[in-house]
N, C-alpha and C positions, 0 to 999 in steps of 0.2 A: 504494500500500500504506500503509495506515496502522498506527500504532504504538499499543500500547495499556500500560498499567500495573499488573500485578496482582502484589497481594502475594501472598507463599509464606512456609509456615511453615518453618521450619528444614529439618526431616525431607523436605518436598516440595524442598525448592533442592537439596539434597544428591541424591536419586532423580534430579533432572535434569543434576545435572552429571555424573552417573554412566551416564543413559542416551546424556548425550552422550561421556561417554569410553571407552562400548560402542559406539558407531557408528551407533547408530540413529536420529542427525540430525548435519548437520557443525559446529551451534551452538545453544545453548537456544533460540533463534526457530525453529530447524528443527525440534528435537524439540517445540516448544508445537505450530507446526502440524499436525504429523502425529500429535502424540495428538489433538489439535482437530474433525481430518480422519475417524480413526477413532471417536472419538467420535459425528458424524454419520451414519458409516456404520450402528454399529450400532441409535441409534436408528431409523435408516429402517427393519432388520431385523428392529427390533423389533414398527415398527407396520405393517408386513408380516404376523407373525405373528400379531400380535393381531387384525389381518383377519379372517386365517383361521380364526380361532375364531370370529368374530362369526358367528350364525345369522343375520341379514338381509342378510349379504352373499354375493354369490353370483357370482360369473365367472371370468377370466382374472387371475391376480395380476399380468401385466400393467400390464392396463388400471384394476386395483383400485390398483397402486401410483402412477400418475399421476391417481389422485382427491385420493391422502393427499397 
């Protein structure tokens, strides 16, 4: 696992140590990954959707989402 350094503005340090004293990671490295995590997620979802709209695409979203 590697460690990385990214600066936060005020307002952002504060949202995180808040989501960590809401539970929804056991420490700021927890909660970076799992917004990180969900982050990824919804971009794939995104371009899922955006699939779906394209007129030259045509199949199984499947097999469309292991093109993208």
């Amino acid at each position: 696992m590697s460690t990385i350094s990214v600066p936060l503005k005020k307002d952002q340090e504060e949202t995180l140590d808040t989501l960590v004293r809401n539970g929804v990671g056991e420490n700021r490295a927890a909660v970076m990954r799992k917004g990180l995590e969900q982050l990824a997620q919804t971009e794939a979802v995104e371009a899922v959707l955006l699939a779906q709209r394209e007129p030259t695409l045509k199949g199984d979203l499947r097999s469309l989402m292991k093109k993208l």
